[in-house]
MOPAC internal coordinates of N, CA, C and O (Angstrom, degrees):
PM7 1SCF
backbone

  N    0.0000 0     0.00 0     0.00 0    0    0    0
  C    1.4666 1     0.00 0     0.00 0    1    0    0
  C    1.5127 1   108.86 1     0.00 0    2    1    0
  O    1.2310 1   110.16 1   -26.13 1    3    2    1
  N    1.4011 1   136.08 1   153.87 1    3    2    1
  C    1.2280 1   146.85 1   -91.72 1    5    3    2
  C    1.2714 1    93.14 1  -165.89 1    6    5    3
  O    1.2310 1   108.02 1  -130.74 1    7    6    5
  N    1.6474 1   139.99 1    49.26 1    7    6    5
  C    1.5413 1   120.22 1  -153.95 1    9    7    6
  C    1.6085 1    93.80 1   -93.51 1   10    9    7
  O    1.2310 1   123.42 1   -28.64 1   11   10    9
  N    1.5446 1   111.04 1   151.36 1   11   10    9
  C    1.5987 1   125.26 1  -164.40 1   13   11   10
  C    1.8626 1    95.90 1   -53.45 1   14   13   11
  O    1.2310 1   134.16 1   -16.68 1   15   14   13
  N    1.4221 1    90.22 1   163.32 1   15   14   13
  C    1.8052 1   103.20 1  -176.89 1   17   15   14
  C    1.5345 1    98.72 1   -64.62 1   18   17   15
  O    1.2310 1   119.16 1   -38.73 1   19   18   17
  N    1.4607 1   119.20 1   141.27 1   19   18   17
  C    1.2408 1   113.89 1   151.43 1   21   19   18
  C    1.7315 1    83.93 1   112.85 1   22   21   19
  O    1.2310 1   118.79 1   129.16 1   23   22   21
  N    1.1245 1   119.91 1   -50.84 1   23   22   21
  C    1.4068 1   108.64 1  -160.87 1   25   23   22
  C    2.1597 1   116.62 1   -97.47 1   26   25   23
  O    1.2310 1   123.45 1   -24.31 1   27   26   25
  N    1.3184 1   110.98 1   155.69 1   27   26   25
  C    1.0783 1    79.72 1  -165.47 1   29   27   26
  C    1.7249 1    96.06 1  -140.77 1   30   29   27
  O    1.2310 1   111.97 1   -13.85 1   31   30   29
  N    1.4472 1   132.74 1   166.15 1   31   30   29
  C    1.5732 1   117.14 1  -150.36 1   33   31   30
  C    1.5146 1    96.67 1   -59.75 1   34   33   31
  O    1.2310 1   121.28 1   131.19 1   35   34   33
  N    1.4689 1   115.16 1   -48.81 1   35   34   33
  C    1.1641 1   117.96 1  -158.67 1   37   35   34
  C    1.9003 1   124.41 1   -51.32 1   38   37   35
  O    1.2310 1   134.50 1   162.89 1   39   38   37
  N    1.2164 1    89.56 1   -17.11 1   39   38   37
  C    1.6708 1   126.86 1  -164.91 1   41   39   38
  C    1.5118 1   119.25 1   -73.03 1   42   41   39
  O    1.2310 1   135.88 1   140.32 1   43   42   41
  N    1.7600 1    86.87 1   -39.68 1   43   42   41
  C    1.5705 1   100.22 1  -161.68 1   45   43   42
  C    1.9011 1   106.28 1   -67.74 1   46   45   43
  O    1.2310 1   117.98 1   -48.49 1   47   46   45
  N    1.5876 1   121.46 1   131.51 1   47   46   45
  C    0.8963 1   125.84 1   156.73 1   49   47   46
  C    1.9135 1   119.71 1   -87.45 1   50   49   47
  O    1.2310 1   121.36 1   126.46 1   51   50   49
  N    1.3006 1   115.00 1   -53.54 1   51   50   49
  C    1.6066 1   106.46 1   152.44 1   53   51   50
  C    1.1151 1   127.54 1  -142.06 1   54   53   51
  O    1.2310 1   112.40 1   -11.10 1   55   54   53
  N    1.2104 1   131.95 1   168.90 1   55   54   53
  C    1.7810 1   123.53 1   176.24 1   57   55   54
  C    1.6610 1    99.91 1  -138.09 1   58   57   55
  O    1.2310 1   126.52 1   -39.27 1   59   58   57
  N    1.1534 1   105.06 1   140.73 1   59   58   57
  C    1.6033 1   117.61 1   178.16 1   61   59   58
  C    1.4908 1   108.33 1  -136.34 1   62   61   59
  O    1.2310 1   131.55 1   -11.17 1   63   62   61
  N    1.3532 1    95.31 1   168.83 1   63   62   61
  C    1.6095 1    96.91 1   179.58 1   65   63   62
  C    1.4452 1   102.18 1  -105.74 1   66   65   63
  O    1.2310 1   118.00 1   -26.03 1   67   66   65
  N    1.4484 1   121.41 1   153.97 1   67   66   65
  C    1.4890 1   128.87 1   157.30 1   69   67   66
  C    1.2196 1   117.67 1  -144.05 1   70   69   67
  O    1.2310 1   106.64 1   -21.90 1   71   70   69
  N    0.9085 1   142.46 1   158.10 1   71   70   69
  C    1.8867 1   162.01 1   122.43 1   73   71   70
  C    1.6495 1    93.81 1   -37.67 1   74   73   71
  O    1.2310 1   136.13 1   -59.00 1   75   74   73
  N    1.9155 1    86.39 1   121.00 1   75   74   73
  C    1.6973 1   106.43 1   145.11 1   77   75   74
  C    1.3561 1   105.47 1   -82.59 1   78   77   75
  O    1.2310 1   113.45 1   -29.47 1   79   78   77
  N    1.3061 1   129.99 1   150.53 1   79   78   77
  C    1.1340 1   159.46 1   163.81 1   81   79   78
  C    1.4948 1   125.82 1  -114.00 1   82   81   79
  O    1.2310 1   117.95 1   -34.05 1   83   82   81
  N    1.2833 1   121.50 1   145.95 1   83   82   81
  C    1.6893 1   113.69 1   177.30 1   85   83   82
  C    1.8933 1    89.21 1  -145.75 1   86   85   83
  O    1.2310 1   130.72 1   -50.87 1   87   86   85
  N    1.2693 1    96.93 1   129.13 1   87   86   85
  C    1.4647 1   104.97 1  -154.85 1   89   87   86
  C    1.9340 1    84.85 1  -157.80 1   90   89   87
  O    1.2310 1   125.88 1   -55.94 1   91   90   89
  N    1.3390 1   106.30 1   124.06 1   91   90   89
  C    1.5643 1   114.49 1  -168.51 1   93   91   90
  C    1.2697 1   129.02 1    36.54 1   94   93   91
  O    1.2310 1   125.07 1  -144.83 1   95   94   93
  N    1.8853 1   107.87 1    35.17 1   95   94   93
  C    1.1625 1   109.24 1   175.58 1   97   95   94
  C    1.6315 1   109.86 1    85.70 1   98   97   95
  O    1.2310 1   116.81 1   178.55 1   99   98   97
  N    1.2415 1   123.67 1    -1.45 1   99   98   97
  C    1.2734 1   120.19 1  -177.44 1  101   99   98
  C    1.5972 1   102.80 1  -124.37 1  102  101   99
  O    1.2310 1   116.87 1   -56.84 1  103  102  101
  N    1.2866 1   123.56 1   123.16 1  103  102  101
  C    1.8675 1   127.79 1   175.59 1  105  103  102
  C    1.3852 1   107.12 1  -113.98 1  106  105  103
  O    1.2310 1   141.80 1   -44.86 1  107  106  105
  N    1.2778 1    75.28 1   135.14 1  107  106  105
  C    1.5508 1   101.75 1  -173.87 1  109  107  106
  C    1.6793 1   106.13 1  -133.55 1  110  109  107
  O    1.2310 1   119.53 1     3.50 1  111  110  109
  N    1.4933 1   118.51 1  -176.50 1  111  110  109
  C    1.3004 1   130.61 1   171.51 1  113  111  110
  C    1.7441 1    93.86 1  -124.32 1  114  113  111
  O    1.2310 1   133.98 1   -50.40 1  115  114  113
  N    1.4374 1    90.58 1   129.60 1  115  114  113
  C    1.7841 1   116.07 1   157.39 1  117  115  114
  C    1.4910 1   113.49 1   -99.55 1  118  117  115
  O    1.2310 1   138.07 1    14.24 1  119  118  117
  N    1.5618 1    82.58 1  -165.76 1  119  118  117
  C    1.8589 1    92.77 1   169.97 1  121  119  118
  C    1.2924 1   106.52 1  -105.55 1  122  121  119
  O    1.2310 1   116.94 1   -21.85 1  123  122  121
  N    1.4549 1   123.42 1   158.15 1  123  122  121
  C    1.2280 1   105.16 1   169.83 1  125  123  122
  C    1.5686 1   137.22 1   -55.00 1  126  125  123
  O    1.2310 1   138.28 1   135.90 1  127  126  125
  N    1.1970 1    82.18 1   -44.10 1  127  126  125
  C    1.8454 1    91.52 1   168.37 1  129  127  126
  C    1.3534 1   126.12 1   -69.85 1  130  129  127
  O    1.2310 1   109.29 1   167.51 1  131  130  129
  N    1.5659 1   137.67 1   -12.49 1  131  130  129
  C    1.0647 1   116.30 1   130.98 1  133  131  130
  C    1.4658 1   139.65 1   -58.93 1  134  133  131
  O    1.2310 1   123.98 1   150.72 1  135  134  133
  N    1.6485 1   109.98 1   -29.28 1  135  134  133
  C    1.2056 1   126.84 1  -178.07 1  137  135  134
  C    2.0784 1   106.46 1   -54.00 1  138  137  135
  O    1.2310 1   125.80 1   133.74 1  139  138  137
  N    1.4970 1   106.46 1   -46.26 1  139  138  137
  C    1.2337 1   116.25 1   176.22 1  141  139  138
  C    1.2146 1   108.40 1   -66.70 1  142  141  139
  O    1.2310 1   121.83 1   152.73 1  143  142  141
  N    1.3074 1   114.11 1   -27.27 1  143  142  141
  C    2.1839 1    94.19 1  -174.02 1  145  143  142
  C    1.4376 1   120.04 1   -93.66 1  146  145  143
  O    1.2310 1   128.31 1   172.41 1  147  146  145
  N    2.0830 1   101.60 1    -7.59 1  147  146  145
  C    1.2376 1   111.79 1   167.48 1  149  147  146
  C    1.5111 1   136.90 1  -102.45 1  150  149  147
  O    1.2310 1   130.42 1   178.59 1  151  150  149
  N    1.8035 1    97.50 1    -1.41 1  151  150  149
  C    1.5484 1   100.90 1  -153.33 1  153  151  150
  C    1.6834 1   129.36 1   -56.78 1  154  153  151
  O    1.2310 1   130.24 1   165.11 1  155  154  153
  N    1.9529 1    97.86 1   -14.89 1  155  154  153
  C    1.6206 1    90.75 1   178.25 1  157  155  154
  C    1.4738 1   115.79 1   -90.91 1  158  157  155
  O    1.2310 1   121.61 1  -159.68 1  159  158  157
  N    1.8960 1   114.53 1    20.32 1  159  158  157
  C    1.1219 1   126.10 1   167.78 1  161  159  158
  C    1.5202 1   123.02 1   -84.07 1  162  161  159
  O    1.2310 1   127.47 1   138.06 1  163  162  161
  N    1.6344 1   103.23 1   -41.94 1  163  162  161
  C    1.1139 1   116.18 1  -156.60 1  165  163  162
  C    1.9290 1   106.21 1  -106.33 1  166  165  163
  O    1.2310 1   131.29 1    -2.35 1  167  166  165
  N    1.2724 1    95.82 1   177.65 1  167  166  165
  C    1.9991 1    99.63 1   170.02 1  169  167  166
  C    1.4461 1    94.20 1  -117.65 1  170  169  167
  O    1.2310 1   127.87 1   -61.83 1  171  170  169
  N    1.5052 1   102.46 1   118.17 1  171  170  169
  C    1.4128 1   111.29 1   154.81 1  173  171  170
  C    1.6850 1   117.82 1   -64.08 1  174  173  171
  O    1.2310 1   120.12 1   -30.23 1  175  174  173
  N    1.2861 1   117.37 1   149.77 1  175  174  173
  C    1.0894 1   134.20 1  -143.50 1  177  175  174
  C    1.5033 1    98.50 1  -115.88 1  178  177  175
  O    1.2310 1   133.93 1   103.93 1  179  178  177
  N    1.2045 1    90.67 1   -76.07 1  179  178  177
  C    2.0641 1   122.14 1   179.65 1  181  179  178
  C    1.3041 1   101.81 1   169.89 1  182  181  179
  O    1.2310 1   117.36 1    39.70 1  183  182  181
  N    1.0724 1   122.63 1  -140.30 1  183  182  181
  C    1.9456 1   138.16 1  -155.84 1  185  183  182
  C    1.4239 1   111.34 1  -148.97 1  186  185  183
  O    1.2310 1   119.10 1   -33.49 1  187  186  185
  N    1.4125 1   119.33 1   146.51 1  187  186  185
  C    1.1705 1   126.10 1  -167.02 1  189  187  186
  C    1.5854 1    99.33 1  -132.66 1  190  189  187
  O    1.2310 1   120.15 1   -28.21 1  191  190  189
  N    1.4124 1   117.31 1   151.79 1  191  190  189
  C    1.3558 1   133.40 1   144.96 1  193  191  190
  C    1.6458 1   116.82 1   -82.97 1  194  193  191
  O    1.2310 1   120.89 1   -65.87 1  195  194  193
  N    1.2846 1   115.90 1   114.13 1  195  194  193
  C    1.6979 1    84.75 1   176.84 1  197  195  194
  C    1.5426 1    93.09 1  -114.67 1  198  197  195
  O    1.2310 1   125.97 1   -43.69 1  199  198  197
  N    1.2752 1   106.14 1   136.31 1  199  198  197
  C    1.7410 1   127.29 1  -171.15 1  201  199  198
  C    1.8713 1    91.33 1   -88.14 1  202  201  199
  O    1.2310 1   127.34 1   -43.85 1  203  202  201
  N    0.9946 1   103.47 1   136.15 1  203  202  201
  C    2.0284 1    98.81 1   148.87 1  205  203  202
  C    1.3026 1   107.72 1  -151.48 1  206  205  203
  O    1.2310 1   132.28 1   -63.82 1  207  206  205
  N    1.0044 1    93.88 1   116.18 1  207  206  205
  C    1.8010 1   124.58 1   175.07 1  209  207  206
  C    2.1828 1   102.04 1   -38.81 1  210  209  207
  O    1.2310 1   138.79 1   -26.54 1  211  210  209
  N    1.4475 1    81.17 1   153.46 1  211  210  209
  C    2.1415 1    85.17 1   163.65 1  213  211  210
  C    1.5468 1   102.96 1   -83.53 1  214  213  211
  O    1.2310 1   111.02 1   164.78 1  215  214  213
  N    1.1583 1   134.50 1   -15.22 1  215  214  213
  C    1.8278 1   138.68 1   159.24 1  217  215  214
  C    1.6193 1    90.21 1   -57.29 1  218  217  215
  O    1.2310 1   111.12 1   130.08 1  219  218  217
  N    1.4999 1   134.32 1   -49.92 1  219  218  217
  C    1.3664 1   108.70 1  -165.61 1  221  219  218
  C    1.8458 1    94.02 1   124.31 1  222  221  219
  O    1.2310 1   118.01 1   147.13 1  223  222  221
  N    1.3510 1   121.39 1   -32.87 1  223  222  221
  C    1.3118 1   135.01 1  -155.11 1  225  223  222
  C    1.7534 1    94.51 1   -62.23 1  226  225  223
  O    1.2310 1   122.78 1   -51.54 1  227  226  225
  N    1.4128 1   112.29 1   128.46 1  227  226  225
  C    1.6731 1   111.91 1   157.01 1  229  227  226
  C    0.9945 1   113.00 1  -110.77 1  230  229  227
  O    1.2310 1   123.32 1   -34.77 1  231  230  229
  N    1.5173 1   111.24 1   145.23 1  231  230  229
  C    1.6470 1   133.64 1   168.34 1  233  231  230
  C    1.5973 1    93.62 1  -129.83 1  234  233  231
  O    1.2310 1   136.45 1    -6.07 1  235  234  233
  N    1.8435 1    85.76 1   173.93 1  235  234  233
  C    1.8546 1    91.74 1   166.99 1  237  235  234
  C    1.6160 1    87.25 1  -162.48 1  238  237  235
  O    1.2310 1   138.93 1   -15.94 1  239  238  237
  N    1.4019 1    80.90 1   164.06 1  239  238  237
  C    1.4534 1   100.53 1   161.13 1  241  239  238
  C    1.1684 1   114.15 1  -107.33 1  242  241  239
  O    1.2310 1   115.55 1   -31.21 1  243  242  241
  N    2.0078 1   126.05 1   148.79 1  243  242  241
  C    1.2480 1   117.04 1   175.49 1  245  243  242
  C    1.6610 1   101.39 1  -108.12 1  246  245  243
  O    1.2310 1   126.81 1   -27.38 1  247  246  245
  N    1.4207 1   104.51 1   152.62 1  247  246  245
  C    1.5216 1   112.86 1  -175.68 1  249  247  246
  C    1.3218 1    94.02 1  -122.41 1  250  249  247
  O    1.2310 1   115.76 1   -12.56 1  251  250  249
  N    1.5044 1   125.65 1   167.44 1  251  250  249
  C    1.9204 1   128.56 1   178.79 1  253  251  250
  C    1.5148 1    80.11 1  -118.42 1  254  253  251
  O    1.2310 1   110.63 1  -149.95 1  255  254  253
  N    1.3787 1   135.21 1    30.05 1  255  254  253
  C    1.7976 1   111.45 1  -164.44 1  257  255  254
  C    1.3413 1   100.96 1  -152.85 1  258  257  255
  O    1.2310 1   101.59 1   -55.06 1  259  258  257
  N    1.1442 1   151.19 1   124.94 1  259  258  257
  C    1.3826 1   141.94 1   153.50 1  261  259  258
  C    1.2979 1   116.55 1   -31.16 1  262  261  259
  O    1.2310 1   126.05 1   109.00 1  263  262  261
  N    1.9666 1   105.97 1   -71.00 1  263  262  261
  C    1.1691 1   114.43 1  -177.86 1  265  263  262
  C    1.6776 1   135.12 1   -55.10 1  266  265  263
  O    1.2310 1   130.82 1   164.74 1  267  266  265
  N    1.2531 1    96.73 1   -15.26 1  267  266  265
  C    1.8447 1   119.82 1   174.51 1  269  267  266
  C    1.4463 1   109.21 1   -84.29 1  270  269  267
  O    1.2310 1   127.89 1   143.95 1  271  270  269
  N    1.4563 1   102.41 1   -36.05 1  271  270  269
  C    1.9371 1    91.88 1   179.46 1  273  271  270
  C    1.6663 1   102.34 1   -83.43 1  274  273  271
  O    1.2310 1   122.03 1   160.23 1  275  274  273
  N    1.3552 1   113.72 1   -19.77 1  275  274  273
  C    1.8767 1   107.70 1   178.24 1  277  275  274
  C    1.4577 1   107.95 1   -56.31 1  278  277  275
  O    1.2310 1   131.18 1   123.26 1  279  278  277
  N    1.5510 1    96.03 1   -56.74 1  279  278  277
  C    1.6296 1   104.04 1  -169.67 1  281  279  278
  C    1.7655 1   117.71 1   -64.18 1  282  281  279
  O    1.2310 1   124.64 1   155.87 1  283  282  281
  N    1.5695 1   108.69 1   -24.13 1  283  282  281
  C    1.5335 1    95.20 1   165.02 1  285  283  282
  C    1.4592 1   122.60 1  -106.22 1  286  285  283
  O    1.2310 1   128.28 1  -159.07 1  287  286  285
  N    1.1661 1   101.65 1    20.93 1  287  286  285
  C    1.8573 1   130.44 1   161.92 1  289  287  286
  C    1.8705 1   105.06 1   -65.71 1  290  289  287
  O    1.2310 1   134.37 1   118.21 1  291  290  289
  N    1.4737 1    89.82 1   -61.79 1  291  290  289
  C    1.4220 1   129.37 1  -175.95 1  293  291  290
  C    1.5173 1    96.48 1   -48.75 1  294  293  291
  O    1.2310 1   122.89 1   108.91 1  295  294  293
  N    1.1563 1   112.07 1   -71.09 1  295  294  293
  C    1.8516 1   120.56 1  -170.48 1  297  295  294
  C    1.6102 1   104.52 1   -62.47 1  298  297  295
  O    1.2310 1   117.77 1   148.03 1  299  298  297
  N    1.2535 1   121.85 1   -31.97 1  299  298  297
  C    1.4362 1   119.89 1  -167.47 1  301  299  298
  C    1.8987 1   103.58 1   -64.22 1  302  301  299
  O    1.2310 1   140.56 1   115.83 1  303  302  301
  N    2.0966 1    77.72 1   -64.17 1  303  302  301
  C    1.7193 1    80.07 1  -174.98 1  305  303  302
  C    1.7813 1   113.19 1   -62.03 1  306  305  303
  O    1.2310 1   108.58 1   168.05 1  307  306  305
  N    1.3064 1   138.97 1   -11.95 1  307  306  305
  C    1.2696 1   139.02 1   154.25 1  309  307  306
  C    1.6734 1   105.70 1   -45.00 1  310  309  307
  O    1.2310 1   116.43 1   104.36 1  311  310  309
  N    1.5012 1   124.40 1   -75.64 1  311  310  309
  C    1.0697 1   125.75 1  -177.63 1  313  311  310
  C    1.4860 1   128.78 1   -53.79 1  314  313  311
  O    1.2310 1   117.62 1   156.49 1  315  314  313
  N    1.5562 1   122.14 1   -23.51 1  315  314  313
  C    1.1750 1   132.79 1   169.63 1  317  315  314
  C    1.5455 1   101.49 1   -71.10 1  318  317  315
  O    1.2310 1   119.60 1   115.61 1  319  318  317
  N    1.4815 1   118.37 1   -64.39 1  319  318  317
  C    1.5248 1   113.32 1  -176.42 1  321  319  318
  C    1.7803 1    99.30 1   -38.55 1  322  321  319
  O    1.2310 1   113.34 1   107.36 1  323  322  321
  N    1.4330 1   130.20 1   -72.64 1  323  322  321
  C    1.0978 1   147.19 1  -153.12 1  325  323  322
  C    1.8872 1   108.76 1   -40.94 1  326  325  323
  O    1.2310 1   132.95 1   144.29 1  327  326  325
  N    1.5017 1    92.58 1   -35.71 1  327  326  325
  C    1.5240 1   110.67 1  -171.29 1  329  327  326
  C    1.9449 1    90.62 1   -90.85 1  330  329  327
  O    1.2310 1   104.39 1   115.46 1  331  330  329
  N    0.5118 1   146.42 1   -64.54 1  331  330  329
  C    2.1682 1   138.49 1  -174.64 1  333  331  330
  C    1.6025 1    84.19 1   -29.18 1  334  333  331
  O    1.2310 1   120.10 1   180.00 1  335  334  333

């Protein structure tokens, strides 16, 4: 697994998943659950990891797949447990 530049396992304080969105021409990342109460508003994008460092620092990863950002959701939080 592939964690964003800059950040490193030991580092990570949390990671969540979100939906990019492009909504008046401007894309961004939500939560999913806004993404669901808005989606026949908005343009789905793809899916994000968003990493944030114990510095505070965010990165993400972008995914084109739901099921691809679960499964390296899946591997991260495996490797974090593995490392405590």
């Amino acid at each position: 697994m592939i964690l964003p530049e800059g950040i490193e396992l030991k580092d990570i304080a949390r990671v969540y998943p979100s939906a990019v969105i492009e909504h008046e021409g401007i894309e961004t990342s939500v939560s999913l659950e806004w993404f669901e109460e808005k989606k026949n508003e908005v343009q789905l994008k793809g899916y994000e990891l968003i990493f944030i460092s114990k510095s505070g620092q965010r990165k993400g990863i972008f995914f084109p797949d739901f099921e691809e950002m679960m499964q390296a959701l899946e591997k991260i939080y495996l490797l974090l447990k593995e490392s405590t």
